[in-house]
C-alpha positions as CSV (number, residue, x, y, z in Angstrom):
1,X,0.0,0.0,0.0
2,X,1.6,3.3,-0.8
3,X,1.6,6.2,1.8
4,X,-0.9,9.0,1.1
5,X,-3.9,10.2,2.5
6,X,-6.3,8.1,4.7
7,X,-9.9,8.0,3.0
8,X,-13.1,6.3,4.3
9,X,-13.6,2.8,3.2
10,X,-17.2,0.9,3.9
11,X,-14.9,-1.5,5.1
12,X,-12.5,0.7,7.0
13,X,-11.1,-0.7,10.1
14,X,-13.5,-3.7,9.8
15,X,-12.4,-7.5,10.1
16,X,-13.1,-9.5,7.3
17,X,-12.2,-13.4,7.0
18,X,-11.0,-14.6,3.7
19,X,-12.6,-18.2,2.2
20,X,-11.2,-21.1,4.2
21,X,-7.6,-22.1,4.0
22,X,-6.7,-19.0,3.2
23,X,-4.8,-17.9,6.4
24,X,-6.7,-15.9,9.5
25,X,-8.7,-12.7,9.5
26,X,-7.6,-9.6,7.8
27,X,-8.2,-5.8,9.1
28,X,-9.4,-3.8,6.4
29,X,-7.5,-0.3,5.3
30,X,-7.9,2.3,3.0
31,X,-6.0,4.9,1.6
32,X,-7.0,7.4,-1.8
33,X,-4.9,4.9,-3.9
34,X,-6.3,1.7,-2.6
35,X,-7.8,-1.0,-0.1
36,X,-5.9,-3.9,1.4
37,X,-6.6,-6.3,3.7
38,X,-3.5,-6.5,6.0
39,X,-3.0,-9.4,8.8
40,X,-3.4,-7.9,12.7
41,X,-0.7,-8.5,14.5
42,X,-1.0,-9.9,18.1
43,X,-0.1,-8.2,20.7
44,X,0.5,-10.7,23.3
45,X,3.3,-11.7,21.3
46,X,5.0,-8.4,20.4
47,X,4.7,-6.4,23.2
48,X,6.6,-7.4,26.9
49,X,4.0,-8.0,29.7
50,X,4.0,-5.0,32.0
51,X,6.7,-4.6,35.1
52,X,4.6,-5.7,38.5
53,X,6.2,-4.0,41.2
54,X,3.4,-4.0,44.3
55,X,1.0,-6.4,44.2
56,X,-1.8,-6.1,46.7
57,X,-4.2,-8.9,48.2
58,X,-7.5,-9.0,50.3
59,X,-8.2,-12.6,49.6
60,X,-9.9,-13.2,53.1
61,X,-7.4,-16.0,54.0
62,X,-6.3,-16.7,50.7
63,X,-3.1,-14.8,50.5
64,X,-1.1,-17.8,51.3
65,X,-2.3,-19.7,48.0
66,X,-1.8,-16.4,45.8
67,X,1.9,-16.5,47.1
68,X,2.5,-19.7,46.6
69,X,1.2,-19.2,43.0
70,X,3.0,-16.1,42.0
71,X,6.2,-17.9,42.9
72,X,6.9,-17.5,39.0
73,X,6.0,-13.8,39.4
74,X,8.1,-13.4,42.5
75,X,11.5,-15.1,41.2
76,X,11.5,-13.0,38.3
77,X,10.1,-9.5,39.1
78,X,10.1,-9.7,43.1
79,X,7.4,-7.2,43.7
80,X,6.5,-6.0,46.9
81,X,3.2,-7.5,48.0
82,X,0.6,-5.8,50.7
83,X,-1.2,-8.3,51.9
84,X,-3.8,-8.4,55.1
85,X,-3.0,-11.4,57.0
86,X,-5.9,-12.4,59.3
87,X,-5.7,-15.7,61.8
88,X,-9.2,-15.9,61.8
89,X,-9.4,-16.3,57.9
90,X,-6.5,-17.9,57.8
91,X,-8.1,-20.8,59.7
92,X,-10.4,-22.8,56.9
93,X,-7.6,-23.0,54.9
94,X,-5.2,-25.2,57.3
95,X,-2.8,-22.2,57.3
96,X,-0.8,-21.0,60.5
97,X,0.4,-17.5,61.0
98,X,3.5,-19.0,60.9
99,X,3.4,-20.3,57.5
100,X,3.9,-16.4,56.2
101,X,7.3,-16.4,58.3
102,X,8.5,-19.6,56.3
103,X,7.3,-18.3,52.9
104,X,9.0,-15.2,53.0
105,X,12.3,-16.9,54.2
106,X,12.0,-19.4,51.5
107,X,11.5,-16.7,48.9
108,X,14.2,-13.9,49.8
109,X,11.2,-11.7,51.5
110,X,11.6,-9.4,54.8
111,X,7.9,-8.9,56.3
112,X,7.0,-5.2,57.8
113,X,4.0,-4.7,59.7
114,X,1.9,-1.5,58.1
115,X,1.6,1.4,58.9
116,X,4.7,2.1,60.6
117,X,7.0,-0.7,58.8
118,X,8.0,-2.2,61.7
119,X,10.1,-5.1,61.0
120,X,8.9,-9.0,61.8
121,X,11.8,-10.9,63.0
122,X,10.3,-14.0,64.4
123,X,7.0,-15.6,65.5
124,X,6.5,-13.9,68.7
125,X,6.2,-10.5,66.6
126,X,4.0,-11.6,64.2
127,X,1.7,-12.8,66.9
128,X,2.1,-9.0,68.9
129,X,2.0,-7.2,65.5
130,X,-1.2,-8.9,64.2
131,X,-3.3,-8.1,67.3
132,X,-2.3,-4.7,65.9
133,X,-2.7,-4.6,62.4
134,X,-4.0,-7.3,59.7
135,X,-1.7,-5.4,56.7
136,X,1.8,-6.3,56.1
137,X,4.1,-5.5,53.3
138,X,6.5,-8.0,51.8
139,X,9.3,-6.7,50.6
140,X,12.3,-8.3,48.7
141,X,15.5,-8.8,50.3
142,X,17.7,-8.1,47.2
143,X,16.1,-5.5,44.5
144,X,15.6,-6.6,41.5
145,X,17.5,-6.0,38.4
């Protein structure tokens, strides 16, 4: 298609599909010299996914099995996560307060109690800092690069 001036089409900007076997659909475009069908190019597979870089969950005890699924996520973008981490929800899934302490030492991950970042060294503190707060920011020991 040469370069010149857009012009309106009836088929401008519409999606037509050519007879079968004849590759996918085409996006129709016009200019004052002509009309071409041209293929649409995807753009999961061009364009990178975005950069995560806080990630925050109110799951109602289901923070636990987000973490453990965005271990993918975590290894290669290590976002901070905010996360509320309530014992009573935390219950009907078999989970421990605990259980946050050993994910985040598994994963490279320092745990701050919000507002106030006060750091969570040990079980004990988790216990005190929970009867204070349910929000809690995870934060990655080593940036990223």
């Amino acid at each position: 298609m040469k370069p010149g001036k857009w012009s309106a089409s009836p088929l401008q900007g519409q999606t037509v599909r050519p007879p079968f076997g004849q590759g996918g659909p085409r996006i129709v475009l016009s200019t004052a010299s002509a009309t071409r069908a041209v293929e649409p190019v995807r753009a999961r597979g061009v364009l990178s996914r975005p950069a995560v870089s806080v990630v925050k969950m109110d799951i109602e005890g289901g923070e636990y099995l987000a973490l453990e699924g965005a271990k993918d996520l975590i290894s290669a973008k290590q976002p901070t996560f905010i996360i509320e981490w309530f014992e009573k929800n935390l219950r009907p899934y078999g989970i421990s307060a605990e259980t946050l302490l050993d994910f985040c030492a598994a994963v490279g991950y320092a745990i701050y109690a919000v507002p106030g970042l006060i750091p969570i060294s040990g079980p004990a503190i988790l216990r005190l800092a929970m009867t204070q707060t349910w929000t809690f920011a995870l934060i990655p020991n080593t940036p990223a690069e």
